[in-house]
Each structure stands twice: as C-alpha cells, then as structure tokens.
N, C-alpha and C positions, 0 to 999 in steps of 0.2 A: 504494500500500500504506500504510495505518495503520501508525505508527510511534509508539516510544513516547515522542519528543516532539509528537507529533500528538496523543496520547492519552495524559497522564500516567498516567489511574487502570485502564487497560488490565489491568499487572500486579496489581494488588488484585481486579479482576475475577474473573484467572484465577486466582489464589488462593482466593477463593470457590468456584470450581468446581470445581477440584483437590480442595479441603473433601470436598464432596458426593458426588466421584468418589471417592477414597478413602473414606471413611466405608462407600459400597455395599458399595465392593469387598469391604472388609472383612465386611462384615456378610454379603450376599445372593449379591454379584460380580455382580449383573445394573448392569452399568455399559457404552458404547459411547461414542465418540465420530464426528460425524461430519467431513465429510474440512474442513470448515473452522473446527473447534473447538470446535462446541458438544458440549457435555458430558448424555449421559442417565444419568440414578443414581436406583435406587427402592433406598431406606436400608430398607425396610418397613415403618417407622413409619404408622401409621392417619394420619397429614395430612399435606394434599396440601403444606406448604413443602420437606417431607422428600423427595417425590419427584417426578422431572419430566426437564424437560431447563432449563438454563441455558448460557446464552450469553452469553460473555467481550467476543463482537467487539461493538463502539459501534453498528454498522448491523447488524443479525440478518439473514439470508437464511430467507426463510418455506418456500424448499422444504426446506434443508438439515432444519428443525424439522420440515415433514410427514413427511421420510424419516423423522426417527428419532420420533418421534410414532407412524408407523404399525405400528414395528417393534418395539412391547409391547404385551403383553394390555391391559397398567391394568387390575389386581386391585383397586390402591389406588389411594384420594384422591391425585392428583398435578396437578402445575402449569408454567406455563412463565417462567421467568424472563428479562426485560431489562432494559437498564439503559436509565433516560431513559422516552419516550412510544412505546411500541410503535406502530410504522406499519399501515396498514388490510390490509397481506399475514398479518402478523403475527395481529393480532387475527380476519382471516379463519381463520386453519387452528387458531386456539382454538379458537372457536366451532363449527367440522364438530367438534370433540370435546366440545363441552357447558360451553366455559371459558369464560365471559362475565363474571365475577365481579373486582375490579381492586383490588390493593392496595399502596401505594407504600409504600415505607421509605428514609428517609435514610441514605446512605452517607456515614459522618464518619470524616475521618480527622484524626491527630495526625503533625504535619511533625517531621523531624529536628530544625529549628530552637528548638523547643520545648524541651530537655532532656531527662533524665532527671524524670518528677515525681517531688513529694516525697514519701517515704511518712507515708499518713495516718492517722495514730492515732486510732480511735474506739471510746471508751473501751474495755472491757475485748475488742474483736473480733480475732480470731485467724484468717489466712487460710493454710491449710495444702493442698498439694499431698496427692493420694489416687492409691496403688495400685489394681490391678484387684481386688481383695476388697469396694474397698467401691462398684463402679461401681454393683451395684442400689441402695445407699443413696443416692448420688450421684443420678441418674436418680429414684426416689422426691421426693428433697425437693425435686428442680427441677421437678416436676411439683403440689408443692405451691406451689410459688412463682408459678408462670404460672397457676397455680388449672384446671387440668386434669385430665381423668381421667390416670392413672400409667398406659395404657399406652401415652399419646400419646408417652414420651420413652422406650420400654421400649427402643429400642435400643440408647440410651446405654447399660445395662446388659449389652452384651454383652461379653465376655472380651475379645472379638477386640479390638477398641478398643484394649486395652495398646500394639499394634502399629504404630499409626499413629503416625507419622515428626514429629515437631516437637510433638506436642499434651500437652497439661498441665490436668490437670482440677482442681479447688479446690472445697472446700467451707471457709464461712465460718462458724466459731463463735464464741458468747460463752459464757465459761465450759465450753468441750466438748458445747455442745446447738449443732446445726446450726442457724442463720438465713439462710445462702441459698447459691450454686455460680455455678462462673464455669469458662472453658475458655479457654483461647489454644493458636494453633497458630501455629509460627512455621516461616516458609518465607524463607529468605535474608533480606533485610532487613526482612521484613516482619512484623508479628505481628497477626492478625485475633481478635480477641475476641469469643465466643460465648457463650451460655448465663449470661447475668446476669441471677440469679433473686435475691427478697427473700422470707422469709416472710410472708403477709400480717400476721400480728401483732409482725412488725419490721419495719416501714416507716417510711420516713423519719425517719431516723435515719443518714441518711448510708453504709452499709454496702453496698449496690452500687456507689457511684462509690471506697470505699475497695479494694474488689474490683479494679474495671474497672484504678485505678491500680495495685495490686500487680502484676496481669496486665502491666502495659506496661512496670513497673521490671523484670521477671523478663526479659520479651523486651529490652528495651536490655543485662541482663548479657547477652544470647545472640546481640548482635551484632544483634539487630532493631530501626531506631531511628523506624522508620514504624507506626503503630498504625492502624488501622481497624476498624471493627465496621459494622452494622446497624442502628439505632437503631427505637425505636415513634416515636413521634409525641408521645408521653407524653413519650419518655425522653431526646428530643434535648436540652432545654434542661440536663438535668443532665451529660451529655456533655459539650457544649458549655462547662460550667465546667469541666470538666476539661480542659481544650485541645482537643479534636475539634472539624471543623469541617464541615459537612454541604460535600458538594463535587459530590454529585447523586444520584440515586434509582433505586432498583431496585422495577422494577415485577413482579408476582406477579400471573397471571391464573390463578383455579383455579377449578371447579365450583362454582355458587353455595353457602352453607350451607343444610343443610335448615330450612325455615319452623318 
C-alpha cells in the first residue's frame, strides 16, 4: 500500500480532487467516486479541465477510469486527469473516448519551512475577499483575465459556491477598478491556490504573484502552512520566486481543440 511517506504529495493530490468533487456537487451533484478513489465531477462548465475524472493515486488503475468513464453521457468537453506520465492502459481507455490531446502543468508547492511570506505592497493594489453578490463579477473579470469567452468560468458564478467549506475568492483592485481574482481553499494544513487571473492591460506589474502571496499569508493565519497550486508553463518561473517549487506534473488528456 502507498503511504504517505511513500508518497508525500498524495495528500495535495486528493485535495485537488476533493476541489473538483465539491465544486460538482455543489453546482450539478453529478459527482461518483470509484471504489479506489478516483474522483468523476462534471462542474458544467463548457471545458473539458472542469470536467472529467481525476485520480489522486500515483499509479491510476485504467479499468477503475473505464468504469466510471463509461458511466456518463459526456454532454460536455471533459478530461482525465494524472499525475506524472500516464501509462499505455491509461492512454488506451482515453483514446476509445476520443482523448488523445496531452497537456502537463506543474505542480508547485510552498514547504512549511518557508514562513509566512511577506506581504507585498504594489503600489496603490488592494486584494479584498468577495461575498456571493458579487460571484458573476468575480467569474466575468476572471474570464477576462484568461482572455476567454465568460461562459467558460460561468460556474464560478453560481450562489451555490458560498457553500463550499474552506474556499475564499478575491478580487484584486487599484483604486476600486478590478485588475485581476484569485481563490484559495484551505483543507487542514493545506491551502491550494486557484484562479490567478491579471487583466490583460495590467500585466506585469507584479499583481498576480502579490495575489498568489496574500492567498498563502491568509491560509498560514488559518493554520495552512503548505501552499500549492497549478502553475502554466508561462507562470512557473514567477511562482517559483515566490517560494513554490515544481515537485511534479499533472497531466490533462482531453478531446483535441477544434482546427
């Protein structure tokens, strides 16, 4: 049996997946687990990162993924998540569903040993937690930030959302005009950071890694002194100044894009 000194990032894993499984629930409730913990969740957001199955365990079991694969319509663009280089069982039972398409993201995380970061003033940016009234705003400007159509994030906008157990949504202003949103959920010691958008015409200008930091001082008052996120490929090296440290990759196989 995998243990979790066999496997440190096991627990961040299943926090990921907990994320996804939560969020359905809330939203759709079309969530199942199968009996050795992979997690199905369609959020019903239109892309496929939002819905799928993921799988916590370090070795995936390809039938566990056909069982519950076979056991949704897939209305929506969805995907199957692992972590590391999916094996040829794996990418076999993608494929009888039309997932041939491969995309890695860095998993960085921030060690206790780190501290608290310091809070980082830039210039006049203002990062403030938001109620449920303003989740469609929220979901809008993150939608401008990733430079996508708004109803790719329209689920952030639902009510239901208030409800879910640890999460913290932020949007980032200068002067009271929105420049970008940020989300942390914190699950025991842990706090995973999602949704770190920049306006396009406030970029770089430092204001997402002042984000990402707000998010991880918030979760250290809350007893989470482990941070991890997601990173692009773009966004590691600015993570990475901020004490995150890539520790391995979660790979995303979903339905090519159309031509």
């Amino acid at each position: 049996m995998t243990t979790r000194e066999h496997d440190p990032l096991q627990p961040i894993a299943s926090a990921y997946a907990d994320l996804l499984e939560n969020l359905a629930s809330l939203v759709t409730g079309r969530t199942r687990r199968g009996p050795r913990g992979a997690v199905l969740a369609v959020t019903g957001a239109p892309v496929a990162s939002l819905n799928g199955i993921v799988v916590p365990a370090l070795e995936p079991d390809p039938d566990e993924i056909a069982e519950l694969a076979a056991s949704e319509p897939w209305d929506l663009p969805w995907s199957i998540h692992v972590r590391g280089v999916p094996g040829p069982g794996v990418t076999e039972v993608a494929a009888r569903h039309g997932l041939i398409a491969f995309h890695r993201s860095p998993l960085m995380v921030r060690h206790p040993g780190q501290g608290m970061p310091e809070e980082r003033a830039v210039g006049a940016l203002k990062v403030r937690a938001i109620d449920v009234g303003e989740f469609g705003r929220y979901a809008a400007i993150m939608a401008e930030g990733f430079e996508v159509p708004s109803e790719v994030f329209r689920t952030f906008a639902d009510p239901a959302l208030d409800r879910m157990d640890g999460a913290t949504f932020v949007l980032a202003e200068v002067d009271g005009v929105p420049v970008g949103t940020g989300m942390a959920v914190v699950t025991g010691d842990l706090t995973g950071i999602f949704n770190i958008s920049t306006l396009p015409a406030h970029r770089r200008r430092g204001y997402g890694a002042a984000v990402t930091a707000e998010l991880v001082r918030a979760g250290y008052a809350a007893g989470a002194t482990t941070a991890f996120l997601y990173a692009s490929e773009m966004g590691e090296p600015v993570y990475a100044a901020a004490g995150f440290r890539t520790e391995e990759h979660l790979t995303t196989i979903s339905a090519p894009s159309p031509a």
